[in-house]
Structure formats: structure tokens, C-alpha cells
KOLTOR-509349 format. One record per residue (C-alpha): residue in three letters; x negated, y, z; residue number from 0. Coordinates in nm, 2 decimals, decimal comma. Example, Ala and Ser with C-alpha at 12.3 -4.5 7.8 and 13.67 -1.06 7.14 Angstrom:
// KOLTOR-509349
REC  aa      x      y      z   i
REC Ala  -1,23  -0,45   0,78   0
REC Ser  -1,37  -0,11   0,71   1
***
This chain:
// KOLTOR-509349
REC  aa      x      y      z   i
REC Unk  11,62  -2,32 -11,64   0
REC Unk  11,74  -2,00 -11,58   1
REC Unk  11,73  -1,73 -11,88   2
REC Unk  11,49  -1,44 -11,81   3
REC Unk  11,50  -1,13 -12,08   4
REC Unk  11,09  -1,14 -12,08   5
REC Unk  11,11  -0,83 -12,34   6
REC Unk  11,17  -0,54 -12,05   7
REC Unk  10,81  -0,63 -11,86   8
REC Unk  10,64  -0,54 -12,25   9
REC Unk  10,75  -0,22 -12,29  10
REC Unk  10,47   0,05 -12,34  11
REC Unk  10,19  -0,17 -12,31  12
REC Unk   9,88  -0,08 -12,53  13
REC Unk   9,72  -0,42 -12,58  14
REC Unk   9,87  -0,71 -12,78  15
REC Unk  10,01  -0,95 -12,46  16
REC Unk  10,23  -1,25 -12,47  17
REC Unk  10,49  -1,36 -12,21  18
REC Unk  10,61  -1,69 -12,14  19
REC Unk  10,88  -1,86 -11,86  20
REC Unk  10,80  -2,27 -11,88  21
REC Unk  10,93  -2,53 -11,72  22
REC Unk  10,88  -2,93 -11,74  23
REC Unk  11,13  -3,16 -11,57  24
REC Unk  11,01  -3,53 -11,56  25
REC Unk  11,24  -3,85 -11,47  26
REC Unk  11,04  -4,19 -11,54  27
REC Unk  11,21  -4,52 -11,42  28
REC Unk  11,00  -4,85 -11,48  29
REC Unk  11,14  -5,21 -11,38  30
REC Unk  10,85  -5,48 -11,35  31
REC Unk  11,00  -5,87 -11,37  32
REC Unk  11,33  -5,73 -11,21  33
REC Unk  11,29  -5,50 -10,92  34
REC Unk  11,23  -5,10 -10,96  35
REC Unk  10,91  -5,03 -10,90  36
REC Unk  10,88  -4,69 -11,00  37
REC Unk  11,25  -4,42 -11,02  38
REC Unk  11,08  -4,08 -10,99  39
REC Unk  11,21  -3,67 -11,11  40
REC Unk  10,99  -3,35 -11,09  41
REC Unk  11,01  -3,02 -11,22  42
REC Unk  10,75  -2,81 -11,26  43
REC Unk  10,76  -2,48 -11,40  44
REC Unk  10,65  -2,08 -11,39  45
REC Unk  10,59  -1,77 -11,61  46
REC Unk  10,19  -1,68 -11,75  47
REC Unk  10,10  -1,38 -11,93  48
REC Unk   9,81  -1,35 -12,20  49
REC Unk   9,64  -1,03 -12,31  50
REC Unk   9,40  -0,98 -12,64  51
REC Unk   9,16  -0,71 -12,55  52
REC Unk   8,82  -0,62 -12,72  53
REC Unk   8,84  -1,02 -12,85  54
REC Unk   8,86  -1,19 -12,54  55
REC Unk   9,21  -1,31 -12,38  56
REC Unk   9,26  -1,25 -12,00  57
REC Unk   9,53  -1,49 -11,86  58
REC Unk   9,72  -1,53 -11,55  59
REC Unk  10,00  -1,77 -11,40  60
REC Unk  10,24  -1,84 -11,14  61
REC Unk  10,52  -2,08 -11,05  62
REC Unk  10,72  -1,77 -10,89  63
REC Unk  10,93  -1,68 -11,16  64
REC Unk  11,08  -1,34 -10,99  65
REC Unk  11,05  -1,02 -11,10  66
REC Unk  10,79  -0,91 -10,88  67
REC Unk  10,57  -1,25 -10,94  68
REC Unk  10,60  -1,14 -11,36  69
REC Unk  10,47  -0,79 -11,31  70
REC Unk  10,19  -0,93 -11,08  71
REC Unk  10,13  -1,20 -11,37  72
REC Unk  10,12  -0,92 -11,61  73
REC Unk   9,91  -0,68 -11,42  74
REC Unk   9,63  -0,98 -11,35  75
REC Unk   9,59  -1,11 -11,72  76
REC Unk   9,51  -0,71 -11,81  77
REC Unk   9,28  -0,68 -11,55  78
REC Unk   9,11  -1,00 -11,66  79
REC Unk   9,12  -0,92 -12,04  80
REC Unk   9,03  -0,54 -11,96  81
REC Unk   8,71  -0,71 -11,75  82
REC Unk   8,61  -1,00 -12,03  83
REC Unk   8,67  -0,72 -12,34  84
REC Unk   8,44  -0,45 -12,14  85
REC Unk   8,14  -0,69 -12,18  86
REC Unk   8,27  -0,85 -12,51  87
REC Unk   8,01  -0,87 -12,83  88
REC Unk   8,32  -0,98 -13,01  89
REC Unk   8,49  -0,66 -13,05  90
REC Unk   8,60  -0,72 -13,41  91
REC Unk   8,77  -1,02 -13,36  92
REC Unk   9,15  -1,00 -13,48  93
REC Unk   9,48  -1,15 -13,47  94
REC Unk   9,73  -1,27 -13,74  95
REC Unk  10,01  -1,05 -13,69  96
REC Unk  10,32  -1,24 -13,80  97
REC Unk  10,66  -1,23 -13,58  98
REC Unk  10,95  -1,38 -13,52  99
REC Unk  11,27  -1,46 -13,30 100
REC Unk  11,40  -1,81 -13,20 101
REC Unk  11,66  -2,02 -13,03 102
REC Unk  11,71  -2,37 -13,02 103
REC Unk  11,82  -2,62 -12,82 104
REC Unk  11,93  -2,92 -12,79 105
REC Unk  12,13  -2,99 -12,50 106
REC Unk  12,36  -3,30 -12,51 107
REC Unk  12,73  -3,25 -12,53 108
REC Unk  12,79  -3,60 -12,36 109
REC Unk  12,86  -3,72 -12,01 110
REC Unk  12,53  -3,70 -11,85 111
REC Unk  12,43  -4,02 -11,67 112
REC Unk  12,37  -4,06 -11,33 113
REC Unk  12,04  -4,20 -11,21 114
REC Unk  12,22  -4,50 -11,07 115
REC Unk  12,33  -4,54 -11,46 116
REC Unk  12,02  -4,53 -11,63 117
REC Unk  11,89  -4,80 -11,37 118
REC Unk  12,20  -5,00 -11,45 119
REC Unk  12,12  -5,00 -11,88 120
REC Unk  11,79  -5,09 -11,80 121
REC Unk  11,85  -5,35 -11,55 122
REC Unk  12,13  -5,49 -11,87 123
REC Unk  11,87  -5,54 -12,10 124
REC Unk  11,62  -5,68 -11,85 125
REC Unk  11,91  -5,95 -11,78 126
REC Unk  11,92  -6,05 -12,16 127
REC Unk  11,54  -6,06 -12,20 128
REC Unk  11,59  -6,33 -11,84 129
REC Unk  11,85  -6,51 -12,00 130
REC Unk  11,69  -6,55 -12,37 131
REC Unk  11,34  -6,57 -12,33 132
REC Unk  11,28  -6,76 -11,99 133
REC Unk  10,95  -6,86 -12,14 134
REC Unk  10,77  -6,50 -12,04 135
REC Unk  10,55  -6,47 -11,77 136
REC Unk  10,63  -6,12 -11,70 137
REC Unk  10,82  -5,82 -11,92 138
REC Unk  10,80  -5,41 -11,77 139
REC Unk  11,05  -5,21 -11,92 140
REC Unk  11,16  -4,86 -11,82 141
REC Unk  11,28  -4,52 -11,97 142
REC Unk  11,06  -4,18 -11,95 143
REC Unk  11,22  -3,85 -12,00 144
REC Unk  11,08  -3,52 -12,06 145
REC Unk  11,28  -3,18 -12,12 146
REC Unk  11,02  -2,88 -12,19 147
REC Unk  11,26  -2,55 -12,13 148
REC Unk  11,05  -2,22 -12,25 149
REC Unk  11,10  -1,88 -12,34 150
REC Unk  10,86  -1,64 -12,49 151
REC Unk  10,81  -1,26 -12,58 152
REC Unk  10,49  -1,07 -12,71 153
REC Unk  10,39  -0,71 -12,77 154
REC Unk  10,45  -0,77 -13,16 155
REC Unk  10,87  -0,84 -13,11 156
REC Unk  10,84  -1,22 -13,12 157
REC Unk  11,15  -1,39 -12,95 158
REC Unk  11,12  -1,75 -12,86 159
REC Unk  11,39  -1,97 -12,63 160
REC Unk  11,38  -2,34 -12,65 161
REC Unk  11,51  -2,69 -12,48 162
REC Unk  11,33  -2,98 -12,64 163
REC Unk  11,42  -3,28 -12,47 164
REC Unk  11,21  -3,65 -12,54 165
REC Unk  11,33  -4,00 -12,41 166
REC Unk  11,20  -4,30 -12,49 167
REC Unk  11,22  -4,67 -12,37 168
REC Unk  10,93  -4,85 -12,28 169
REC Unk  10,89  -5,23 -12,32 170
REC Unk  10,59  -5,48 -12,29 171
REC Unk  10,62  -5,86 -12,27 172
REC Unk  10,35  -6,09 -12,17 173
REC Unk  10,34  -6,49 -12,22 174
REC Unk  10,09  -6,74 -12,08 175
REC Unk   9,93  -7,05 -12,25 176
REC Unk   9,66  -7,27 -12,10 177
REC Unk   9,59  -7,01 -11,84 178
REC Unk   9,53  -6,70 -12,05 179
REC Unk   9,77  -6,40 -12,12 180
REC Unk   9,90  -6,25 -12,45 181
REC Unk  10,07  -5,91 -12,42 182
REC Unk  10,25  -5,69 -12,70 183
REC Unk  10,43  -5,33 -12,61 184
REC Unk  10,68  -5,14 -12,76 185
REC Unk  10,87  -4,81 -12,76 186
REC Unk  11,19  -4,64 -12,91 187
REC Unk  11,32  -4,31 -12,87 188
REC Unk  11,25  -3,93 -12,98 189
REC Unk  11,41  -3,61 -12,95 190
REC Unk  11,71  -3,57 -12,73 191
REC Unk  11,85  -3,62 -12,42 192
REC Unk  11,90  -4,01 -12,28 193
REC Unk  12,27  -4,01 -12,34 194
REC Unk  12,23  -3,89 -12,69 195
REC Unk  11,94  -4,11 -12,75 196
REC Unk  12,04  -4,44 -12,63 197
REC Unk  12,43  -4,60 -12,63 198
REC Unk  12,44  -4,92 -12,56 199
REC Unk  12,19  -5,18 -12,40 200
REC Unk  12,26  -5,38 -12,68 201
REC Unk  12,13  -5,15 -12,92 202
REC Unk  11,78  -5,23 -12,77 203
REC Unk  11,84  -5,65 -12,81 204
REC Unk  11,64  -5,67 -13,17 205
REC Unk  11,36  -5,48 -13,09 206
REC Unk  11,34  -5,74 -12,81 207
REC Unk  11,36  -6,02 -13,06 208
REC Unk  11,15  -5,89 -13,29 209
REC Unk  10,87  -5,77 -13,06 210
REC Unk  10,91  -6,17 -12,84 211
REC Unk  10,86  -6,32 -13,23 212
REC Unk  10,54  -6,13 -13,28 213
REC Unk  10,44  -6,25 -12,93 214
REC Unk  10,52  -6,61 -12,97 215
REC Unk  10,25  -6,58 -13,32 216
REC Unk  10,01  -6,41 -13,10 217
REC Unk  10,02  -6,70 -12,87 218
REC Unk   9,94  -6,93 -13,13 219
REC Unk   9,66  -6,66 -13,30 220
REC Unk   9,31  -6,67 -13,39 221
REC Unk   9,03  -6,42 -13,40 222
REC Unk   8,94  -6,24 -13,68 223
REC Unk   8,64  -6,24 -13,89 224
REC Unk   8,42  -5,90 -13,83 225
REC Unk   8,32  -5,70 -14,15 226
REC Unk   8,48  -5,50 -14,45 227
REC Unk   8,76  -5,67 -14,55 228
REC Unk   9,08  -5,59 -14,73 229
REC Unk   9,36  -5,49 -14,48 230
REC Unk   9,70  -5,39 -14,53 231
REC Unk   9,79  -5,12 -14,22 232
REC Unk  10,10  -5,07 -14,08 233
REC Unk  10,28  -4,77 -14,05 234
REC Unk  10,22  -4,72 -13,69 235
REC Unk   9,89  -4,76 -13,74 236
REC Unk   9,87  -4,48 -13,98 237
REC Unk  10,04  -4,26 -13,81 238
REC Unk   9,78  -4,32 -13,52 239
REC Unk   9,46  -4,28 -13,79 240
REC Unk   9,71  -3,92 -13,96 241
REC Unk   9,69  -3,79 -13,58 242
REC Unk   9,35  -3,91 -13,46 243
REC Unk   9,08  -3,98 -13,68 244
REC Unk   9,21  -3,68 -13,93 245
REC Unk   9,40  -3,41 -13,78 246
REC Unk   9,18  -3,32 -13,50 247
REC Unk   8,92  -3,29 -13,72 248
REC Unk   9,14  -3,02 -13,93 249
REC Unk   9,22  -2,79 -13,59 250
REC Unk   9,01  -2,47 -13,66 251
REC Unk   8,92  -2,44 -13,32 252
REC Unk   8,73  -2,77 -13,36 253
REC Unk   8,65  -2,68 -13,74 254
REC Unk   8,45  -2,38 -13,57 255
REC Unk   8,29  -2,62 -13,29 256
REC Unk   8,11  -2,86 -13,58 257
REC Unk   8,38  -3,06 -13,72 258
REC Unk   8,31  -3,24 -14,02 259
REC Unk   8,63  -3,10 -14,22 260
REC Unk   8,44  -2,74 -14,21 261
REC Unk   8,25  -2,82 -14,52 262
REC Unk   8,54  -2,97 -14,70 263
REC Unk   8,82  -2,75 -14,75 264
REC Unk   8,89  -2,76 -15,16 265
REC Unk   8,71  -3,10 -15,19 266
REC Unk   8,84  -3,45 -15,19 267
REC Unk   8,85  -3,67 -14,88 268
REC Unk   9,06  -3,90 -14,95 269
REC Unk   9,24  -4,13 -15,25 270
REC Unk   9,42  -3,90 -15,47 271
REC Unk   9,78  -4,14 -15,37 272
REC Unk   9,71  -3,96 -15,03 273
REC Unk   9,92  -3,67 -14,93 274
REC Unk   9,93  -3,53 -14,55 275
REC Unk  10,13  -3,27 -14,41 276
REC Unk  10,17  -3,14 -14,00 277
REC Unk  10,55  -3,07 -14,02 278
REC Unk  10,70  -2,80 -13,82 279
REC Unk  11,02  -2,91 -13,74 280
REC Unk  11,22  -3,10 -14,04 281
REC Unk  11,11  -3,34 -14,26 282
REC Unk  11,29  -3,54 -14,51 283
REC Unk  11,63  -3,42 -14,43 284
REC Unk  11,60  -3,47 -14,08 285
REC Unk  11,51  -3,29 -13,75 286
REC Unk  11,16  -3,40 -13,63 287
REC Unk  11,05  -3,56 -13,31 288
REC Unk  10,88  -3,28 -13,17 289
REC Unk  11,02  -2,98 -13,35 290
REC Unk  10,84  -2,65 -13,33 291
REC Unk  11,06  -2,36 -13,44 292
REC Unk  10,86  -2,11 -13,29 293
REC Unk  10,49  -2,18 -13,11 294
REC Unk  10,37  -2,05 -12,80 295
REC Unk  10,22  -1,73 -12,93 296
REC Unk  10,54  -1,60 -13,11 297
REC Unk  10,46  -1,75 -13,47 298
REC Unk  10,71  -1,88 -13,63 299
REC Unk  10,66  -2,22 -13,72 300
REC Unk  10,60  -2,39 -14,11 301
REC Unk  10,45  -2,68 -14,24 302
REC Unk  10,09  -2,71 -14,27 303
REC Unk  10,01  -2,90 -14,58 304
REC Unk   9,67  -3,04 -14,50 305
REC Unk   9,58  -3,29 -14,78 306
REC Unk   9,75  -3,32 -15,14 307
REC Unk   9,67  -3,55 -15,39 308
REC Unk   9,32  -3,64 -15,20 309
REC Unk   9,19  -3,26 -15,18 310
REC Unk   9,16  -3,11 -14,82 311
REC Unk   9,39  -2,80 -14,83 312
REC Unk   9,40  -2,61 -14,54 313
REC Unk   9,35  -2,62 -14,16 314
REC Unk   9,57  -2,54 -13,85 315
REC Unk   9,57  -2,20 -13,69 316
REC Unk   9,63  -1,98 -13,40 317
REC Unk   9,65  -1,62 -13,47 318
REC Unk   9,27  -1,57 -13,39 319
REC Unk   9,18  -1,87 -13,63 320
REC Unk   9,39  -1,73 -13,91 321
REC Unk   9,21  -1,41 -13,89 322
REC Unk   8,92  -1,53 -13,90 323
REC Unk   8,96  -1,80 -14,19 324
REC Unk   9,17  -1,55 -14,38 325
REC Unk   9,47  -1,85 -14,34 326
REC Unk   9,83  -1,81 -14,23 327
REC Unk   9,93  -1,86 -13,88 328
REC Unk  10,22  -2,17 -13,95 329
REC Unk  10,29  -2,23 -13,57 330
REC Unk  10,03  -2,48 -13,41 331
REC Unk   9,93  -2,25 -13,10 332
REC Unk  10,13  -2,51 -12,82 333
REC Unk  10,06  -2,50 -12,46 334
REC Unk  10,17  -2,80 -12,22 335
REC Unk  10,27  -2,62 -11,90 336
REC Unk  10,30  -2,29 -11,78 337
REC Unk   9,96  -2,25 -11,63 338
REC Unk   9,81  -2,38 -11,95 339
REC Unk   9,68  -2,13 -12,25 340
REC Unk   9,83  -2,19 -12,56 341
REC Unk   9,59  -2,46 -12,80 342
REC Unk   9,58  -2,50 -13,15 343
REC Unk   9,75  -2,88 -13,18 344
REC Unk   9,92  -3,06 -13,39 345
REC Unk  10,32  -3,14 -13,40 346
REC Unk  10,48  -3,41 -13,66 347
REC Unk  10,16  -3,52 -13,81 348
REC Unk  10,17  -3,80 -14,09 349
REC Unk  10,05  -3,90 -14,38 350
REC Unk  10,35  -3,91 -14,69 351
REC Unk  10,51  -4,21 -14,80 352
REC Unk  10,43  -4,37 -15,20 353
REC Unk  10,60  -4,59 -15,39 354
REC Unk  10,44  -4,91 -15,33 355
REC Unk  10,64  -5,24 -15,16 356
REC Unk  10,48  -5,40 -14,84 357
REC Unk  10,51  -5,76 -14,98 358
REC Unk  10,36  -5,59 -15,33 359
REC Unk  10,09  -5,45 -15,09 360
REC Unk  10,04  -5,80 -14,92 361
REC Unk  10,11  -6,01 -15,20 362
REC Unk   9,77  -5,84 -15,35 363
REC Unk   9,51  -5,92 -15,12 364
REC Unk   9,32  -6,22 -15,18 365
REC Unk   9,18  -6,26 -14,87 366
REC Unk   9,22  -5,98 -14,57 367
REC Unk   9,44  -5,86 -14,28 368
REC Unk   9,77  -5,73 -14,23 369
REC Unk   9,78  -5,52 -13,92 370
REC Unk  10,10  -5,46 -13,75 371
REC Unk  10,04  -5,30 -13,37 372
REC Unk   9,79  -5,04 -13,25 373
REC Unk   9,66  -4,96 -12,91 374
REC Unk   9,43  -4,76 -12,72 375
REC Unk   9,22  -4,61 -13,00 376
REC Unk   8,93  -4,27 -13,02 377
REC Unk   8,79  -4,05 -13,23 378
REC Unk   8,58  -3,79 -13,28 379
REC Unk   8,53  -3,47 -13,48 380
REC Unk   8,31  -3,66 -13,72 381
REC Unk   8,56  -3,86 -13,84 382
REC Unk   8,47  -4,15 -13,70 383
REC Unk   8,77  -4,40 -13,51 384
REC Unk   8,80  -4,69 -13,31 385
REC Unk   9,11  -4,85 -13,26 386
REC Unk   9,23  -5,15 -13,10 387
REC Unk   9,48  -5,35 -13,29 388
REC Unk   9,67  -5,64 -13,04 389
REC Unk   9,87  -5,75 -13,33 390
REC Unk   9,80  -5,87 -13,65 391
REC Unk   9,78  -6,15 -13,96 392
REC Unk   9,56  -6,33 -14,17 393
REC Unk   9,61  -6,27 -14,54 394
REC Unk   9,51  -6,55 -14,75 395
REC Unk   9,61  -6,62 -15,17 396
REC Unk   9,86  -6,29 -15,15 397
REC Unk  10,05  -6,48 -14,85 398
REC Unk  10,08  -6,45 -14,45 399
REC Unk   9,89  -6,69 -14,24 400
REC Unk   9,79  -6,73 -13,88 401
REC Unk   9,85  -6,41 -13,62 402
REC Unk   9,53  -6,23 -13,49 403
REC Unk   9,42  -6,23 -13,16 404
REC Unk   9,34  -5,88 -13,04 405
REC Unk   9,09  -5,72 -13,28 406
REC Unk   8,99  -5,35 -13,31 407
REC Unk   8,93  -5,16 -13,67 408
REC Unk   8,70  -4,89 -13,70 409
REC Unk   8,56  -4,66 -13,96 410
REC Unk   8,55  -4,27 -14,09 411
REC Unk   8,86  -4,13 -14,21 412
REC Unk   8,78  -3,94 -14,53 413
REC Unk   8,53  -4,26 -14,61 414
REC Unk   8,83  -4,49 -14,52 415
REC Unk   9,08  -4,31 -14,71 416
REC Unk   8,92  -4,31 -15,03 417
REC Unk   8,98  -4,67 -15,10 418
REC Unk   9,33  -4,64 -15,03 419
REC Unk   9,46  -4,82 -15,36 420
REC Unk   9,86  -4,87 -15,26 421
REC Unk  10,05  -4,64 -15,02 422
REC Unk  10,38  -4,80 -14,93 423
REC Unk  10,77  -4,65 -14,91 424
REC Unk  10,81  -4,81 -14,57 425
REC Unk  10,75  -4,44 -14,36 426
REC Unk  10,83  -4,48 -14,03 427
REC Unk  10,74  -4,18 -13,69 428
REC Unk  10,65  -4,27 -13,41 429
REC Unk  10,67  -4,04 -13,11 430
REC Unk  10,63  -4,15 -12,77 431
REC Unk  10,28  -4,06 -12,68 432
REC Unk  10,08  -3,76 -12,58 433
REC Unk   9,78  -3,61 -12,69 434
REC Unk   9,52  -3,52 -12,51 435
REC Unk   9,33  -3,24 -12,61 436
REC Unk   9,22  -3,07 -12,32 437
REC Unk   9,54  -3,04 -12,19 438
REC Unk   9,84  -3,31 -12,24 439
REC Unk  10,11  -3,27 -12,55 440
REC Unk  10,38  -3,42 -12,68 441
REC Unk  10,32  -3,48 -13,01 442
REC Unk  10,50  -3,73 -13,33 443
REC Unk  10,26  -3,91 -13,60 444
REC Unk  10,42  -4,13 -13,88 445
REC Unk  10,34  -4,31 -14,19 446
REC Unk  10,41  -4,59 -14,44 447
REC Unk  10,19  -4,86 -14,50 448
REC Unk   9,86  -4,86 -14,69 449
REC Unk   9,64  -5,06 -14,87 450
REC Unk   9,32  -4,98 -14,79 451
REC Unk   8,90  -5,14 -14,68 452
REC Unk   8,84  -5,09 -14,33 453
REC Unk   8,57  -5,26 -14,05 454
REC Unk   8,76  -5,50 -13,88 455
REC Unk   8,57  -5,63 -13,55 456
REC Unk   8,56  -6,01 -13,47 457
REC Unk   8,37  -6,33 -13,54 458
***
């Protein structure tokens, strides 16, 4: 993407207006039982301007990113907030006025690979899954790339440029026995370009393994018995729950729609071993999946602690939502593309890892579950989740027994996370899907295991 100095078109202008150049380039190849059925690339990009007037925002977009097209884009989103503010009863609405100036990217400094080489890794491993496990009925693998370029400038001096690039591989294997089908996917990946995410093909061969050995269980699997029970969740499943079934339901813009966190801010919601936090861009040493160094209004972006020790702490924000709560602004104002307003989402949600061991964790269940998989799943602003869970097994006398057939788990979050009793050291992020708030966005949820009593669906 071509650098634009955004600053010039704000000069003089007597409302508070944000700037932004965005673009989205796409490259998804999938290979189903050995042929490519699926190698495509698009970019997709443009400037949109914002304007706060009277407390209503007027917006505008285009994908012509010349100079003439920004002016136009900036004369249109005044015209729309000047119309929306002149019949506004909101006039006192405000903004949090923090600033700040950014850049960071993260371009590789390798070879970049051709397409015909990406095609060539992936048709590697899907000769070794041929070779090793014959026994499949079908396998889809693929890679899916996104690099989000933007740059940013507002009224208030906030200075934004980024290059946040997300590859992942895609895997799911399928087996057959006595007619019916049994399915289990998997992904790896995160931040960074595909060279500087992935090596070798070999580098992929034990996920393989590991993800065919859960399969082969799963063949053999029973169903579960519906009810409260005592489960032991995997970490990908908490992440999923962090994300889901608690961090929409902490986004003031749903907090002021009805959400059941409004009445809970100071008060406990969960087991006091539970600690949350939405990280900005680091965490534990270590640059995020989906860092946010600066958010799509010019904020500059910091953690959000939203549960310690069981109490609910705080909520995310935009500028308007921090006004109006009396809150901090810490960077959770995002927007997808460049015709899309900024939102307040979430970015490296997850709930902190204890000090408990996973066979400890296991080893004290009597009779339960141990989930290892998730799925599709909802949610809603009440708290209450549904998630489907393909992978899974009995716990009986502290010990593993038979794999589950696909189940699903379901529950409310601040109910459900007040019988957490063991919160294990095995954190793990997981980062390959999108939310889908309104408008798509990459987002990263993570967790350890947990201990906890949950509806399990079943028998």
C-alpha cells in the first residue's frame, strides 16, 4: 500500500474528524483429497473520513484513494455530520480526548514465496497425510492469508500506520465406519507473513498425528449423558467461552443496548481463581496475534483488564463510550474495511492461566467430561452460550475413558464461571477466526484449562 501523509487534508478544520487509508489483500488456497479446488488473491481497499458534530458522526468512503477522492470523502462526512448534528437531541455528548502516533509493521525480511510455492508445501503435507493415514475418507487442507495495511490521522494529532499480516493453515480430516462420518479440524498460524510463519512442511506432520489420533477415538466414541456434570475444558474452549459468552457482553456499546454486565461492574461474576484481561498487543513476553498498537480512532492502545480475582472491572470503550462511562479509552474502536465505521471490539481476549496441572484437574473428577475441541458456538448479551464440542472424553475414577461423539455445552457465563474450582498452567491462543459483530474482525482468544460444572447436552 502506498503511504499517504493523511495529516495535510486536517488542517483548519473545526470539528473533531478522523482520516483513514485501508486496504485488505486476501490469498486463500484450499486442496480437497488432492486437487486445488480453491487458489484465489484480492485486494480491496480505500480512504473514509468520520466527523463528530453536535453528537452524531457523519461518515463517508471511497476506494479512490487520490487526492481529489480524499477531499471529496472529507467534504461528504461534514455534510452528513453537519445534517445528523443540526437535528441532534444529543448535543452534549463527548469524546475521550487521548492521542497518539504509531508505526508498526511487520513485513517479512525473507524470500517471499511464489504462489506456485505455497501450492507445492501444501500439496507436501497432503502427500504425507496419503502416505500415513490411507484409512481417511477424505482430508481439506489449505492456507488463508490476510494482510490489513492502514493508516490513520484525526483532528486531535493522532498518527497511526500499520501492516498486520495473519496466515494460518487449515486442516480437517474425516474417517468413515459402518457408513457414517467422523470429522475433526484444525488450525495453526498467527501473526506474520506465510514465509515467516510456516518453514517446513514437516513442521505441520504432528499436528497431523495428533489431530488423526483424536479422530481414530472419535470413531470408536460414544454419546454423552445430558445434564450438569463435572467437565474439565480445554484451552481452546476457553478461549472461545473468554471471547463469546463474556467479552461481548463487556463492549459498552452492548453494555448501553441491555447487556447483562451493565449491572455488574464492581461485583463478582465469576470464581475468585478467574482473572481476564483483552490485551492490546503483548502479553507474556510476546507479541500477540492480533496486535493493536493504535485503534482506528487514534487511541493508543492498552490492556483492558476486565475481570480480576472474580470482580468485573471495567468495560471496553470507544472515545464516545469512555466519555460517557467516565472510563479510559484503551484502544478497542477497530473497523474491518475501509467502508466500515470503526466498532468497539475486542483484540487478544483470554482468560489468565493458574497454577493447576491438567492431569491434577482430570485426575479429580469422579465422574464427568474432558473436552478437548470446539465448534460452531453463540451467544448472546445475556450471557447465555451454546457451543458445539466435536471432540471429547469420558472421565471416570480420576482416569480417561471412551471419546465423545459430538456433544454441545451450554450455560451462562458469570453462572458458569463461579464454580470454576482449578484453573490450569496449560495457556494456549488461538487465532484463526473472525468475529462477527456487525461487521467481520480478526480477532485472538486464549486460555488454559479449567475445571469447572457446565450443561453438557446428550443422552
Amino acid at each position: 500500500m502506498r503511504s499517504i501523509d493523511l495529516s495535510q487534508y486536517l488542517n483548519g478544520l473545526s470539528s473533531y474528524t478522523e482520516l483513514r487509508f485501508h486496504e485488505n489483500s486476501n490469498n486463500d488456497i484450499m486442496i480437497l483429497n488432492g486437487n486445488v479446488v480453491s487458489n484465489t488473491k484480492s485486494v480491496q481497499g480505500g480512504v473514509s473520513a468520520r466527523v463528530f458534530k453536535n453528537g452524531m458522526w457523519g461518515f463517508s468512503s471511497s476506494s479512490d484513494g487520490t487526492s481529489e477522492a480524499i477531499s471529496q470523502v472529507l467534504k461528504l462526512a461534514q455534510n452528513n455530520a453537519d445534517f445528523l448534528g443540526g437535528k441532534s437531541q444529543s448535543q452534549d455528548k463527548k469524546l475521550e480526548k487521548s492521542s497518539g502516533k504509531f508505526t508498526k509493521e511487520f513485513y517479512t525480511k525473507k524470500k517471499k514465496w511464489s504462489q506456485k510455492e505455497r501450492i507445492d508445501f501444501l500439496q507436501e503435507v497432503d502427500t504425507y497425510i496419503t502416505k500415513t493415514y490411507p484409512q481417511l475418507s477424505s482430508r481439506a487442507l489449505g492456507f488463508s492469508c490476510i494482510d490489513f495495511s492502514k493508516q490513520l490521522a484525526t483532528s486531535n494529532n493522532s498518527n497511526g500506520q500499520t501492516f498486520l499480516p495473519r496466515s494460518h493453515f487449515r486442516l480437517n480430516l474425516t474417517i468413515e465406519k459402518e457408513g457414517k462420518s467422523f470429522s475433526l479440524a484444525d488450525t495453526k498460524g498467527g501473526l506474520g507473513e506465510i514465509e515467516d510463519v510456516f518453514s517446513e512442511p514437516k513442521d505441520l506432520f504432528s499436528m497431523i498425528d495428533d489431530l488423526f489420533h483424536h479422530l481414530e477415538k472419535k470413531k470408536e466414541g460414544v454419546l454423552a449423558k445430558g445434564g450438569v456434570h463435572d467437565v474439565v475444558l480445554g484451552h481452546s474452549i476457553t478461549g472461545i467461552l473468554a471471547h463469546e459468552a463474556v467479552g461481548h457482553t463487556v463492549e459498552a456499546d452492548l453494555v448501553l443496548g441491555g447487556s447483562v454486565a451493565g449491572e455488574l461492574l464492581n461485583q463478582t461474576v465469576a470464581s475468585p481463581l478467574v482473572s481476564m484481561t483483552d490485551f492490546a498487543h503483548s502479553a507474556f513476553g510476546e507479541v500477540c496475534h492480533v496486535p493493536v498498537y493504535i485503534d482506528d480512532e487514534g487511541t493508543p492502545s492498552q490492556d483492558a483488564e476486565l475481570i480480576k480475582n472474580g470482580q468485573l472491572k471495567t468495560f471496553m470503550h470507544n472515545r464516545e463510550s469512555a466519555a460517557h462511562f467516565g472510563h479510559k479509552a484503551l484502544g478497542n474502536a477497530r473497523a474491518f474495511n475501509y467502508f466500515d465505521e470503526p466498532l468497539i471490539r475486542m483484540r487478544n481476549t483470554a482468560i489468565l492461566p493458574g497454577q493447576s496441572e491438567l492431569k491434577d484437574m482430570i485426575s479429580s473428577v469422579e465422574s464427568g467430561y474432558y473436552f478437548t475441541h470446539t465448534s460452531n458456538g453463540q451467544a448472546d448479551s445475556t450471557g447465555e452460550f451454546m457451543f458445539g464440542v466435536p471432540m471429547g472424553y469420558e472421565i471416570k475414577n480420576g482416569q480417561l475413558g471412551q471419546a465423545v461423539i459430538d456433544t454441545t455445552i451450554s450455560g451462562v457465563a458469570f453462572e458458569m464461571l463461579k464454580t470454576v474450582d482449578a484453573v490450569g498452567n496449560d495457556f494456549k491462543w488461538m487465532s484463526s477466526g473472525f468475529c462477527g459483530k456487525k461487521q467481520r474482525m480478526s480477532v485472538s482468544f486464549g486460555g488454559p484449562s479449567i475445571k469447572c460444572k457446565i450443561n453438557v447436552g446428550g443422552q
